[in-house]
C-alpha positions as CSV (number, residue, x, y, z in Angstrom):
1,X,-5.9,-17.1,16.8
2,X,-7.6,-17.1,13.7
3,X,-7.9,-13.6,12.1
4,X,-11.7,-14.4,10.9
5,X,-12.8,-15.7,14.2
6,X,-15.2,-12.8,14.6
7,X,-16.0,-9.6,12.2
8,X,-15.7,-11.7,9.4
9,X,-15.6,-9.5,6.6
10,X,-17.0,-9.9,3.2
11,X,-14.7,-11.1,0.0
12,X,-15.8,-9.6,-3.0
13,X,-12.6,-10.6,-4.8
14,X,-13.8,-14.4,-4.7
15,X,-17.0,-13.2,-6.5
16,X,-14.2,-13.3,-9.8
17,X,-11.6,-17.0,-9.2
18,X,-10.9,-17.0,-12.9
19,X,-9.5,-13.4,-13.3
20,X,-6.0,-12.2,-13.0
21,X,-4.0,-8.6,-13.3
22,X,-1.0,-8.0,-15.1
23,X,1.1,-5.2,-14.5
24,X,3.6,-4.4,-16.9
25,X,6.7,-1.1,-16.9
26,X,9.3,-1.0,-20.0
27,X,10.7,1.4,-22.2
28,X,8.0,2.7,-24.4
29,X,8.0,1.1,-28.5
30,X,5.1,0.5,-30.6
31,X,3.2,-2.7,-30.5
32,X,2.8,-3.5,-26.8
33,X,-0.3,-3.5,-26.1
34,X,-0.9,-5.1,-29.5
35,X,1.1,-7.8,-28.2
36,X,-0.1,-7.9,-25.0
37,X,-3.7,-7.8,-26.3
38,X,-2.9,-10.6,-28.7
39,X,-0.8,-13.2,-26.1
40,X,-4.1,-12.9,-23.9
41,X,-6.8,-13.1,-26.9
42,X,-4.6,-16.2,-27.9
43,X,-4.5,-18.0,-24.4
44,X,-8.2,-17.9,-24.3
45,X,-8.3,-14.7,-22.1
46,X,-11.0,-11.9,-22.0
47,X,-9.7,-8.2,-21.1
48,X,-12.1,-6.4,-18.9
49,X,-10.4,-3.6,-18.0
50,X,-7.1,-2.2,-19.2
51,X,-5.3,0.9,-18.7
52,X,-1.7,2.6,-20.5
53,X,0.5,5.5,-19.9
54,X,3.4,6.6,-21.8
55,X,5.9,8.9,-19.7
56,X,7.3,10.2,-23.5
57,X,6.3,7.9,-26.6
58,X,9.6,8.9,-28.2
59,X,12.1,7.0,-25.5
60,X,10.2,7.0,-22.1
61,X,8.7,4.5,-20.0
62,X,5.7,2.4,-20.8
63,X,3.1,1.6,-18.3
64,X,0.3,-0.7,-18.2
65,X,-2.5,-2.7,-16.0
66,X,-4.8,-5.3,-17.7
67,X,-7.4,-7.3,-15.8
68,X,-8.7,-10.2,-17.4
69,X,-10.7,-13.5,-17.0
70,X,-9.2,-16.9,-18.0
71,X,-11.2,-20.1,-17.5
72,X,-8.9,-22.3,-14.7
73,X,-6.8,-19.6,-14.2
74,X,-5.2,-21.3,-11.1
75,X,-4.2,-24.3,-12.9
76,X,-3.4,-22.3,-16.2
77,X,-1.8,-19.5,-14.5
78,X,2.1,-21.0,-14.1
79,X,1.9,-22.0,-17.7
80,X,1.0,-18.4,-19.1
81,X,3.5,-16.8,-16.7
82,X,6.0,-19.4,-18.9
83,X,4.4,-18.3,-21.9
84,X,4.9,-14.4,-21.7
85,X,8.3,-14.5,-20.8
86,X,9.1,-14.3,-24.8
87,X,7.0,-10.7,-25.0
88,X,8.6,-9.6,-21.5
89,X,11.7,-10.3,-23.1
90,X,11.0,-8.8,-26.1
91,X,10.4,-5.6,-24.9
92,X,12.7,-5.1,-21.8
93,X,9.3,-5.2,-19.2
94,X,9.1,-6.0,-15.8
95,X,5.9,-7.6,-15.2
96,X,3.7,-9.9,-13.0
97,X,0.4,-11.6,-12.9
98,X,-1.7,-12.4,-9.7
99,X,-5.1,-13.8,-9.2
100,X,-8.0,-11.1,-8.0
101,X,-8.8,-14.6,-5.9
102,X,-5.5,-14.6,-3.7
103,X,-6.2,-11.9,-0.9
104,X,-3.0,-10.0,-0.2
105,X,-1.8,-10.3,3.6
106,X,-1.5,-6.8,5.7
107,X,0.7,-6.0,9.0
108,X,-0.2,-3.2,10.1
109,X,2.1,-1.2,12.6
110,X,1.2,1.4,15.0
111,X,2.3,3.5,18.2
112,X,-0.3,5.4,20.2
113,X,-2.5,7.1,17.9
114,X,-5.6,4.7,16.7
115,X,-7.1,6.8,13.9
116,X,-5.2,5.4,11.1
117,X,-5.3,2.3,12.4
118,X,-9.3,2.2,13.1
119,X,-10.1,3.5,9.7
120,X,-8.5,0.0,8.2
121,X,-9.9,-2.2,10.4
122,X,-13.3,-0.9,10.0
123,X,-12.6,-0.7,5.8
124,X,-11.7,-4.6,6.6
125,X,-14.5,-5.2,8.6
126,X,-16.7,-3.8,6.1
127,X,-15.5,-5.9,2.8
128,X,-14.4,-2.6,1.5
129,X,-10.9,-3.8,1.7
130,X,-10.5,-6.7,-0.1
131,X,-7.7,-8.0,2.1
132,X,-6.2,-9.9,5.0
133,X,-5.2,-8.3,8.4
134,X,-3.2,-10.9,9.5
135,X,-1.4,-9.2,12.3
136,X,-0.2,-6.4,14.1
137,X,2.6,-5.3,15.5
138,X,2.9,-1.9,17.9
139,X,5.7,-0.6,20.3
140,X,2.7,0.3,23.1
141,X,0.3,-1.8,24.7
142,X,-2.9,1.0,24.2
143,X,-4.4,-1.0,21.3
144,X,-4.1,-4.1,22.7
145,X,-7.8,-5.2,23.2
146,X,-9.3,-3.5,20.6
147,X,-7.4,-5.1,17.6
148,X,-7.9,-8.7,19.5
149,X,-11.6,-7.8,19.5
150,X,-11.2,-7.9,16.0
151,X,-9.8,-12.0,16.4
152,X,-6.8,-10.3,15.0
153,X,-3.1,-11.1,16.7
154,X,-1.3,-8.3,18.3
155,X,2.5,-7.9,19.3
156,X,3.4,-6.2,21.5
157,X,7.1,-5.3,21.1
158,X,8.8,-2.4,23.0
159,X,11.7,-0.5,21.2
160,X,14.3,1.9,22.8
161,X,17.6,3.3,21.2
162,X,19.6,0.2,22.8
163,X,17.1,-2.5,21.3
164,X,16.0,-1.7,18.1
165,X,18.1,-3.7,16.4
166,X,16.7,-6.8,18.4
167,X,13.3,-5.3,18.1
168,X,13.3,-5.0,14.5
169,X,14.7,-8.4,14.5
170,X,11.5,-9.9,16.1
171,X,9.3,-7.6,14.0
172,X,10.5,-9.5,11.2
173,X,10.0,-12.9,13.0
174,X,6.4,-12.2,13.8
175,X,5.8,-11.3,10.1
176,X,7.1,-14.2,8.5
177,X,7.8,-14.7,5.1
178,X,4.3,-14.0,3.3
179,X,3.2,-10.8,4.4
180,X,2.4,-8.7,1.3
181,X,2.5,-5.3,2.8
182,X,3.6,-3.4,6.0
183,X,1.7,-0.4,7.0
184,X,2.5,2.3,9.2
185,X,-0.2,3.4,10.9
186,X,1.0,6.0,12.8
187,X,3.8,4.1,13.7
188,X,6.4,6.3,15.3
189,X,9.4,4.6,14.9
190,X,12.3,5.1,11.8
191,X,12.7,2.1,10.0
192,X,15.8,1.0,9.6
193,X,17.8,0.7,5.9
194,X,18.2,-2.9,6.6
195,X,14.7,-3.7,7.4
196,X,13.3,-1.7,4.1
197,X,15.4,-4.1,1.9
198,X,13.4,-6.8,2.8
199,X,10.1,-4.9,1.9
200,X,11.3,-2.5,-1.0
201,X,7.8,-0.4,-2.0
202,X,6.1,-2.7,0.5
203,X,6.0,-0.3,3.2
204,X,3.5,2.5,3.5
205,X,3.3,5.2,5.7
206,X,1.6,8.2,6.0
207,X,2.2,11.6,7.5
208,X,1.1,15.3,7.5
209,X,1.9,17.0,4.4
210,X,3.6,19.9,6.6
211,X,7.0,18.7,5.5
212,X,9.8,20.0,5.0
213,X,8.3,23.9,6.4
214,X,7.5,22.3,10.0
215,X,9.8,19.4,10.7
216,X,10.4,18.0,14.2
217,X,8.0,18.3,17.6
218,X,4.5,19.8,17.1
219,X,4.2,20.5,13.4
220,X,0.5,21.9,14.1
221,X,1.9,24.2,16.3
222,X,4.3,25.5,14.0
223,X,1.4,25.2,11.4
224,X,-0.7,27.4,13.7
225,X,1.6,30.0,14.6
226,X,2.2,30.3,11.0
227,X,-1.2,31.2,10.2
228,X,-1.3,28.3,7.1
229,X,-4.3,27.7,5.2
230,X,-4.2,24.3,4.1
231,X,-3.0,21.2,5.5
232,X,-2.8,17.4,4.1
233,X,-1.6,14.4,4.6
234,X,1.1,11.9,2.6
235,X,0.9,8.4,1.8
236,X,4.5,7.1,0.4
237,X,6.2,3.7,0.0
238,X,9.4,3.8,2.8
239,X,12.8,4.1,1.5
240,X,16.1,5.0,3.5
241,X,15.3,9.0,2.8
242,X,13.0,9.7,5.9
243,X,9.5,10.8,4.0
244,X,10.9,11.2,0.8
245,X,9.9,7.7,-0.9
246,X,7.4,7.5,-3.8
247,X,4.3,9.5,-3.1
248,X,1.4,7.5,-3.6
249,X,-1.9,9.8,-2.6
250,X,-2.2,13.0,-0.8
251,X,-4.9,15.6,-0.3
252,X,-5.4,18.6,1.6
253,X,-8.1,20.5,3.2
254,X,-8.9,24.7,3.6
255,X,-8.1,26.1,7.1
256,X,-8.5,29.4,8.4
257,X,-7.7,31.5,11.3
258,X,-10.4,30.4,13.4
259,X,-8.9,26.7,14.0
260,X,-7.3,26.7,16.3
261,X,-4.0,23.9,17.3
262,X,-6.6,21.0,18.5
263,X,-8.7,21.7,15.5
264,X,-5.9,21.4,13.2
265,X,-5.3,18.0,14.5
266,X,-8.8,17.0,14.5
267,X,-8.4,17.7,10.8
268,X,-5.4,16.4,10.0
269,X,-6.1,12.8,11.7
270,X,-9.3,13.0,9.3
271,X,-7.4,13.3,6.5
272,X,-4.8,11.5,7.6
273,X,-6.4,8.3,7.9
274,X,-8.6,8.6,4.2
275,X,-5.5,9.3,2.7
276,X,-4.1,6.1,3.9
277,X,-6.8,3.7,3.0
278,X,-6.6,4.9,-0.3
279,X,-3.3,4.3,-0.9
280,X,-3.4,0.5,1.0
281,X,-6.6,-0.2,-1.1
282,X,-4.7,0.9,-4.0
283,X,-1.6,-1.3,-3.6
284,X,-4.1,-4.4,-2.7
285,X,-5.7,-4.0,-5.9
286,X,-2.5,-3.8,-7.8
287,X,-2.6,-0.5,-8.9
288,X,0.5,1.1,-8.6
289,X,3.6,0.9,-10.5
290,X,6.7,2.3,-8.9
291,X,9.3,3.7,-11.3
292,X,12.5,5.7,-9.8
293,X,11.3,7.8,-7.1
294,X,7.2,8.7,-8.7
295,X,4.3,6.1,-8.7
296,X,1.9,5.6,-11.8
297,X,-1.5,4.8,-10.1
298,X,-4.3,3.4,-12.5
């Protein structure tokens, strides 16, 4: 079924088919961005927004995001990919260019629990995310008819100790080969080493920020019985260390005594589920640059 058979969403990122973002990481030196600046001035590009950090001027890591316009970018744009190699070189970077026009494609995955899941489709019916749903994939039947409301595809594929292997091996055959990013909307399955390799810092999930003080079965129980006064919520790219990959957002909010354990969840699934549309909306618009085990998001 076609994903924009009903709900069709708005795309405000085809309101701008000539512009492009770069993202650049390398070792910090002077003259980057005055190179940078200059290879776009001289391809007959205009920056309209550009952002730089330096981790330590004197032998850290650069960082940088430029958005720009360029007349034709779509025929133009293998050509100055060609062209910049010299200043990527130059300056040890790892780099890429992609057009605002090209929506990235989303698979979401999720178990039981809708409210992460809910929040994204609504952001997508809205135009507020500036993306494709093109799929997704849960281990339960429950949200079945509400994500095919949407005119979006749903598979349905069971896992169990004895078939994950297989299971993961069909995940990746619904997918296909140009999904841009797999979330994990609640999805409560561990991924497996050999599955992240094929989406390295293309995997987001999110979880309560309890961790590592209440690990296992009912953290808000713990949470409770501890008498904490805050709780959050995590979003990080998936790497083999279970919730330890590169944090990209996280917030918390004031608790008190009075909340009691379904309170607590109340509030966590509200944070939760914000915390997690930031970070995909993030990662959509190219904003985050992974380096080691931290994110630098612009």
């Amino acid at each position: 079924m076609d994903i924009h058979t009903k709900n069709v969403p708005a795309h405000p990122a085809h309101e701008h088919p000539d512009r492009a973002r770069m993202l650049i990481s390398c070792p910090d030196a002077p003259g980057i961005v005055a190179a940078v600046s200059k290879f776009l001035f001289e391809h007959g590009a205009n920056i309209v927004q550009s952002d730089q950090y330096s981790m330590d001027p004197d032998g850290g890591m650069f960082f940088m995001r430029v958005e720009f316009d360029l007349s034709e970018l779509k025929d133009r744009l293998p050509q100055l990919e060609s062209d910049f190699g010299a200043i990527a070189s130059q300056f040890k970077m790892e780099w890429k260019i992609s057009s605002v026009s090209r929506r990235k494609k989303l698979a979401i995955f999720v178990s039981k629990e809708d409210h992460c899941l809910v929040e994204l489709l609504w952001q997508w019916q809205a135009g507020d995310l500036d993306a494709d749903i093109a799929l997704v994939v849960s281990n339960h039947l429950d949200m079945k008819d509400y994500v095919e409301s949407f005119g979006i595809p749903y598979h349905h594929i069971p896992v169990t100790p004895d078939t994950k292997k297989e299971a993961e091996q069909r995940q990746l055959e619904v997918i296909g080969a140009d999904i841009d990013v797999i979330i994990l909307a609640r999805y409560m399955q561990i991924i497996s080493p050999t599955f992240i390799e094929h989406f390295r810092n293309r995997i987001i999930n999110i979880h309560h920020s309890f961790l590592p003080a209440f690990v296992g079965g009912k953290p808000y129980a713990q949470a409770y019985k501890r008498g904490v006064k805050l709780i959050g919520a995590t979003a990080h790219y998936v790497t083999e260390e279970l919730d330890g990959g590169p944090i990209i957002e996280q917030d918390v909010e004031r608790v008190s005594h009075r909340d009691d354990v379904p309170e607590l969840k109340r509030i966590g699934r509200n944070i939760e589920r914000v915390v997690l549309a930031r970070a995909v909306k993030w990662h959509v618009e190219d904003r985050i640059l992974v380096h080691e085990n931290k994110t630098v998001v612009f």
